[in-house]
TISE-862913 format. One record per residue (C-alpha): residue number from 1; residue in three letters; y, z, x. Coordinates in nm, 3 decimals, always signed. Last residue first. Example, Ala and Ser with C-alpha at 12.3 -4.5 7.8 and 13.67 -1.06 7.14 Angstrom:
2
i|aa|Y|Z|X
2|ser|-0.106|+0.714|+1.367
1|ala|-0.450|+0.780|+1.230
// end
This chain:
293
i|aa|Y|Z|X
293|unk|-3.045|+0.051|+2.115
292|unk|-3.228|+0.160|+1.795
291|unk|-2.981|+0.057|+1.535
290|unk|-2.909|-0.293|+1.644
289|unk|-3.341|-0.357|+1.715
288|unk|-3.347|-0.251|+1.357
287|unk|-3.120|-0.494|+1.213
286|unk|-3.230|-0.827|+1.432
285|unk|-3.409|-1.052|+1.172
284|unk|-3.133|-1.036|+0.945
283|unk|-2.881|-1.116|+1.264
282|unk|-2.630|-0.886|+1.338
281|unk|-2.273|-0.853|+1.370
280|unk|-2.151|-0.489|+1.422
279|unk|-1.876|-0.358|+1.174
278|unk|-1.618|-0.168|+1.347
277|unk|-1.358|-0.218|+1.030
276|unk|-1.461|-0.431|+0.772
275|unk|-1.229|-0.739|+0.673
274|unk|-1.409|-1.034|+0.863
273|unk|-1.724|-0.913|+0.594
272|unk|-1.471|-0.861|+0.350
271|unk|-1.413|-1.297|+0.373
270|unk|-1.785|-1.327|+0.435
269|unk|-1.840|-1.178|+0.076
268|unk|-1.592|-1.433|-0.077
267|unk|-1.772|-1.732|+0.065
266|unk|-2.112|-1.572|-0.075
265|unk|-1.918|-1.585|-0.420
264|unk|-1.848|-1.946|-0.411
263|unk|-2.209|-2.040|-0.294
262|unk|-2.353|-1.810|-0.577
261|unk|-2.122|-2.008|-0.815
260|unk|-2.251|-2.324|-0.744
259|unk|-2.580|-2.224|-0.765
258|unk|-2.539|-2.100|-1.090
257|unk|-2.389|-2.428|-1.205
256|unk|-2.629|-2.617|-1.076
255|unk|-2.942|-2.407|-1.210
254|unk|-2.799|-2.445|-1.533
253|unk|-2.734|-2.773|-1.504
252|unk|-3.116|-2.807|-1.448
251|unk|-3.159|-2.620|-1.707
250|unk|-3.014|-2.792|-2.021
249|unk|-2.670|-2.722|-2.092
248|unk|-2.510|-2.598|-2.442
247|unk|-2.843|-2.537|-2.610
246|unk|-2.715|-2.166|-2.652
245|unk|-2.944|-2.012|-2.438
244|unk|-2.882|-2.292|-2.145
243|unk|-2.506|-2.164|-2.220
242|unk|-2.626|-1.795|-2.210
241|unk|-2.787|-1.851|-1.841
240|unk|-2.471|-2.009|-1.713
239|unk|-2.254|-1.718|-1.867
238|unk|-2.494|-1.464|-1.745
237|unk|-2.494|-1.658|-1.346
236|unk|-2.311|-1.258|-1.209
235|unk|-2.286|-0.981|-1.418
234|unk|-1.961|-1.012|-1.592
233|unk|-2.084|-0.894|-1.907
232|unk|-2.192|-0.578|-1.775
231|unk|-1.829|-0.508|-1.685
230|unk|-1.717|-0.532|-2.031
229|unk|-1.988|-0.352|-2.153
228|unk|-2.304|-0.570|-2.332
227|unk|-2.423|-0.487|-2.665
226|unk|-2.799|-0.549|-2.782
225|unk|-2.965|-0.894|-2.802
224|unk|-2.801|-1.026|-2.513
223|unk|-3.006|-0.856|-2.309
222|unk|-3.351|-0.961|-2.433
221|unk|-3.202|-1.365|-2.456
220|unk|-3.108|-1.248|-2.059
219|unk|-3.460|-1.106|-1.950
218|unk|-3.648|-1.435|-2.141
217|unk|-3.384|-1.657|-1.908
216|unk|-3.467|-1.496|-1.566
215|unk|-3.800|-1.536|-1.604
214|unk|-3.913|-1.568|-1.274
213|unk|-3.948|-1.925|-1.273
212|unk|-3.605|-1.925|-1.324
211|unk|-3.485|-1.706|-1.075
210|unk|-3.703|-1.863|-0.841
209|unk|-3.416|-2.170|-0.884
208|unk|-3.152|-1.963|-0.774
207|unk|-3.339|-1.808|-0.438
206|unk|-3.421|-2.131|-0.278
205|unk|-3.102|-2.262|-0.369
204|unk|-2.963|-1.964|-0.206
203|unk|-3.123|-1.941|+0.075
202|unk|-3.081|-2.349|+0.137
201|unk|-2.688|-2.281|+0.118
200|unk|-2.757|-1.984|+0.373
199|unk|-2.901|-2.161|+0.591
198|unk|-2.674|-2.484|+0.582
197|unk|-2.405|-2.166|+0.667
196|unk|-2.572|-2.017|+0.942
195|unk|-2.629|-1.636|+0.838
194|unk|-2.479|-1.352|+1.014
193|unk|-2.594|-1.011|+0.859
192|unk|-2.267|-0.753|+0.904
191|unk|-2.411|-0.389|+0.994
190|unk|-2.169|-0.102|+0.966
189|unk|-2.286|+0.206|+1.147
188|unk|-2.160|+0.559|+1.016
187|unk|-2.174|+0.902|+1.204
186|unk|-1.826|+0.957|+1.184
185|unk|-1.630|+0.801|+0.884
184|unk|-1.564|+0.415|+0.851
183|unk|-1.270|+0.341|+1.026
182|unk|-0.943|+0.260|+0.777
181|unk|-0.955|-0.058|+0.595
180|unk|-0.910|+0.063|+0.203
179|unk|-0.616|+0.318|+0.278
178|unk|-0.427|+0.126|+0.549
177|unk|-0.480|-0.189|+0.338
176|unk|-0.325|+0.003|+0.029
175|unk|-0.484|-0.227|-0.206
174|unk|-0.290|-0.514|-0.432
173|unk|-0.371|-0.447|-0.797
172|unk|-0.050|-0.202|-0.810
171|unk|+0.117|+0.103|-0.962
170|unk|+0.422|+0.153|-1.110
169|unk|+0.261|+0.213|-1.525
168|unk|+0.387|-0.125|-1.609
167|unk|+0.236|-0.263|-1.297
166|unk|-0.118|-0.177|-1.359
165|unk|-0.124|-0.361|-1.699
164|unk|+0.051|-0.678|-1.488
163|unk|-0.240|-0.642|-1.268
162|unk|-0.527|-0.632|-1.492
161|unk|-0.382|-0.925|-1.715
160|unk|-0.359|-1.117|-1.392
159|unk|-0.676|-0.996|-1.306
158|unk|-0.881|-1.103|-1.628
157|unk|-0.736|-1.435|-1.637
156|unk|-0.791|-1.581|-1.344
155|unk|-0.633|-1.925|-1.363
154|unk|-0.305|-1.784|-1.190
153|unk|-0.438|-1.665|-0.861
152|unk|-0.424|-1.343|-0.802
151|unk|-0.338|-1.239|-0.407
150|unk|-0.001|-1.334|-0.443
149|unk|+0.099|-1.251|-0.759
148|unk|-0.038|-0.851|-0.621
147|unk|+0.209|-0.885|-0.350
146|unk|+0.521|-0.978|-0.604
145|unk|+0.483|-0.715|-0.830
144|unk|+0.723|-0.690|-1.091
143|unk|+0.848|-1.054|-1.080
142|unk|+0.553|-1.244|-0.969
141|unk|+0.364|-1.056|-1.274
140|unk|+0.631|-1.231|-1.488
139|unk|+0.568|-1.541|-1.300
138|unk|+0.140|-1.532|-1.379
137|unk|+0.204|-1.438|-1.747
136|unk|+0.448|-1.751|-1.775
135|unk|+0.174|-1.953|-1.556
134|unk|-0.136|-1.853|-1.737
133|unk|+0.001|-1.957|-2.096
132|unk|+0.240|-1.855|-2.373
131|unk|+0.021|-1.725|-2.615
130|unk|-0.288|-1.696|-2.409
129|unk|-0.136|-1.469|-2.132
128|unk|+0.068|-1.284|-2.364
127|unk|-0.173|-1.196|-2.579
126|unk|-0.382|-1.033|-2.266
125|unk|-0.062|-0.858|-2.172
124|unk|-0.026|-0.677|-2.466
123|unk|-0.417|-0.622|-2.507
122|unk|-0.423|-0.453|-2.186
121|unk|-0.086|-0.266|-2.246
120|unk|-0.249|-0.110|-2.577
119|unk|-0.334|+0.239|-2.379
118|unk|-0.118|+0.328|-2.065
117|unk|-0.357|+0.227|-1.804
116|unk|-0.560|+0.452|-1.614
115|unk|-0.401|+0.558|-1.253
114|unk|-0.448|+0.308|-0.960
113|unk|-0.709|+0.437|-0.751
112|unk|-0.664|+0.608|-0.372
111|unk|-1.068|+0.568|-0.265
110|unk|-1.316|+0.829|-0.146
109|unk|-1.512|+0.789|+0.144
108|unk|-1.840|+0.577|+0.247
107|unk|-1.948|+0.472|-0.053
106|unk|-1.625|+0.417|-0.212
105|unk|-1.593|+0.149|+0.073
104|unk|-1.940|-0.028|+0.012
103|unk|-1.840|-0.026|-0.384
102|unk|-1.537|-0.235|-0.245
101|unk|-1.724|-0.453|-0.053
100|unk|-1.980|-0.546|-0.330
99|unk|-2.268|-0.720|-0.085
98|unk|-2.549|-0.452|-0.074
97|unk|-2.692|-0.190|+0.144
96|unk|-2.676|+0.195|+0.261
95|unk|-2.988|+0.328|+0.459
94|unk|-2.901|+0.681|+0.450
93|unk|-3.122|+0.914|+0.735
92|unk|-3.308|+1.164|+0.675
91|unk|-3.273|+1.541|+0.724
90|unk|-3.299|+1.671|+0.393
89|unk|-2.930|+1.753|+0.371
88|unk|-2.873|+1.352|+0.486
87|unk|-3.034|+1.232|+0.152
86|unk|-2.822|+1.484|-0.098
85|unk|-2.470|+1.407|+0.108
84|unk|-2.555|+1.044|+0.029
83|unk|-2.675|+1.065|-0.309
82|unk|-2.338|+1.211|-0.378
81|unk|-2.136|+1.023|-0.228
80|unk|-2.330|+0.742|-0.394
79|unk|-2.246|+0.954|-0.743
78|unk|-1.856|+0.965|-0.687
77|unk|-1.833|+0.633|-0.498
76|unk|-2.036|+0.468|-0.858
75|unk|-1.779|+0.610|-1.107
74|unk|-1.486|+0.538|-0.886
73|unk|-1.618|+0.146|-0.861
72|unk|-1.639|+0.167|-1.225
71|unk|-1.906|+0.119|-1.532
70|unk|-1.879|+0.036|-1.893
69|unk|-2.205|+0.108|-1.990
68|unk|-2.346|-0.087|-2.263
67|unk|-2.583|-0.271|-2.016
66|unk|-2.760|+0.065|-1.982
65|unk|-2.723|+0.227|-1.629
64|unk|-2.936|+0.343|-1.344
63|unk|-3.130|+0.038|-1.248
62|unk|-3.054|+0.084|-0.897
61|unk|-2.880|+0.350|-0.777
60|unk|-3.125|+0.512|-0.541
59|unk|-3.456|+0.407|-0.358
58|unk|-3.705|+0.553|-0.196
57|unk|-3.967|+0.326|+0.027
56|unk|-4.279|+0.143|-0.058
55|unk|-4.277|+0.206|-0.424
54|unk|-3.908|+0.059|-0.504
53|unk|-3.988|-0.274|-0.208
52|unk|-4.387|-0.316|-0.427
51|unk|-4.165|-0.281|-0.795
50|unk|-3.920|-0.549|-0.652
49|unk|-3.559|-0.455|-0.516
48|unk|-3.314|-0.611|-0.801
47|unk|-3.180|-0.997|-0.790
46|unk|-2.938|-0.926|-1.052
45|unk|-3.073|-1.197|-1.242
44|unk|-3.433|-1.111|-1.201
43|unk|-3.338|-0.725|-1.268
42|unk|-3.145|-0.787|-1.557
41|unk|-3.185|-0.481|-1.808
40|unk|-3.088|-0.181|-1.617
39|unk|-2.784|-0.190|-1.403
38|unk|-2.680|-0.074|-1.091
37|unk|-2.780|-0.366|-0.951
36|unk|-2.456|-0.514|-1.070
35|unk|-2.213|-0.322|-0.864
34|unk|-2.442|-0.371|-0.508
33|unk|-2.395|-0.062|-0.324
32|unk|-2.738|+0.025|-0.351
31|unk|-2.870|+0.336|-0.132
30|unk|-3.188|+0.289|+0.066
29|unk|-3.369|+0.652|+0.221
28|unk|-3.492|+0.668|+0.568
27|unk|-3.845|+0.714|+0.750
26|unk|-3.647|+0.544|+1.095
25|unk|-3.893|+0.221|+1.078
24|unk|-3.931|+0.177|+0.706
23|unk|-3.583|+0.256|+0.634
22|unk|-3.473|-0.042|+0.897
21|unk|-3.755|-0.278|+0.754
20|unk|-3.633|-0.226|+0.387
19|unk|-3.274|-0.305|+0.507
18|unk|-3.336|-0.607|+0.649
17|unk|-3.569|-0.694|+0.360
16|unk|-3.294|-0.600|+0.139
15|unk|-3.013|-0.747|+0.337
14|unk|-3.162|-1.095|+0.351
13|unk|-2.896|-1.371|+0.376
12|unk|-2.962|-1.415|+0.017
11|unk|-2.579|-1.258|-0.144
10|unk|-2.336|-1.246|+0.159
9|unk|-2.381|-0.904|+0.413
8|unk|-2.362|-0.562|+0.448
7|unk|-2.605|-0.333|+0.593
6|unk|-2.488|+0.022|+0.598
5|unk|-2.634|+0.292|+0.839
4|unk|-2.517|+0.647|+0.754
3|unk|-2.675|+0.874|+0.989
2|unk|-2.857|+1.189|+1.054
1|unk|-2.802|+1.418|+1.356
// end
């Protein structure tokens, strides 16, 4: 019987090459469920398999969009559920990896979404928030929907506006935990890589600065030369790379900053690591040995 076998883990603790070795050994297939690999356009920034890892085993969902296109976790489940049900019918097994937790859920099942906005609310709510400040938009959200204040902090903009648009129409930002955390379905392994945390600081300062000697800021002036989606836009280090663009910073700051950032989003991956139901920690080096025994 085929399998399901996601490795999840924080940005450069090695899930591709983990994951790479695993479909090598069990003649498998890798599925991305990283949200910004999906697109074409960055693949130094977005840290995309190389042309040798694409050749040496097939890959799916990577590279598949133009920066213009406005993307969505339901968008993605619907077409990795898809890619899924198409790998498994020819007997192989799906090698699932990446470190968006929520596209790893919509991977595995489909999600209950909030309904679509009732058009002009965004932009309501967006004036609001810079007309009279974070902290009045922040207590009227407090006021309608009390769990979703609490897990948005008041700084961040685009969610606040996101979930006071949500709670005109009833819903909410918060997720249904029973919903979102339920088991993963049958057949389905859940790898979490463990990486020290000095190791994983040195990863990713190792990894961060060969972005730059990669190229990573002739691939961004080439993106930012046609239009970027919203979600494109927030690909992850493009506002540090545009400032060095824009004579704003000079590299090394650049490098800083981006560092910086990878380190705070890495944090947040551990958190959904802890969140995962029946997920098995490894470490990088061990994947295959975890799937075999």
């Amino acid at each position: 019987m085929t399998r399901v076998i996601a490795v999840f883990g924080p940005t450069a603790s090695g899930k591709s090459a983990a994951a790479l070795e695993l479909a090598q050994s069990l003649d498998a297939e890798i599925v991305s469920c990283d949200a910004m690999q999906l697109y074409a356009g960055l693949p130094v920034l977005t840290n995309q398999p190389s042309p040798e890892e694409l050749a040496a085993v097939p890959h799916h969902l990577v590279g598949i969009w133009p920066l213009d296109h406005e993307g969505s976790v339901a968008e993605y489940g619907r077409l990795a559920r898809g890619v899924i049900a198409e790998i498994r019918a020819r007997g192989r097994d799906a090698v699932l990896v990446g470190g968006s937790g929520l596209y790893l859920r919509a991977a595995l099942a489909p999600l209950d979404l909030p309904p679509r906005p009732r058009p002009g609310d965004r932009e309501r709510f967006a004036e609001l928030y810079d007309t009279e400040g974070a902290g009045a938009a922040h207590a009227l959200l407090t006021s309608r929907d009390p769990a979703a204040a609490t897990a948005v902090h008041p700084n961040d903009r685009r969610r606040v506006v996101r979930a006071l648009e949500l709670a005109e129409i009833g819903a909410s930002l918060a997720p249904d935990e029973a919903s979102l955390w339920s088991e993963p379905p049958p057949d389905t392994v859940i790898l979490g890589l463990e990486v020290l945390p000095d190791g994983l600081r040195s990863r990713i300062a190792q990894r961060t600065r060969a972005m730059f000697e990669r190229g990573v800021e002739d691939e961004v002036r080439r993106a930012l030369g046609g239009e970027l989606s919203s979600t494109a836009a927030r690909i992850h280090g493009l506002q540090d790379v545009r400032a060095l663009l824009a004579g704003d910073i000079d590299r090394e700051e650049a490098i800083r900053r981006l560092d910086v950032r990878t380190r705070q989003y890495a944090k947040r991956q551990r958190v959904w690591m802890r969140r995962l139901p029946g997920l098995r920690p490894v470490a990088p080096g061990g994947v295959v040995d975890a799937v075999m025994r």
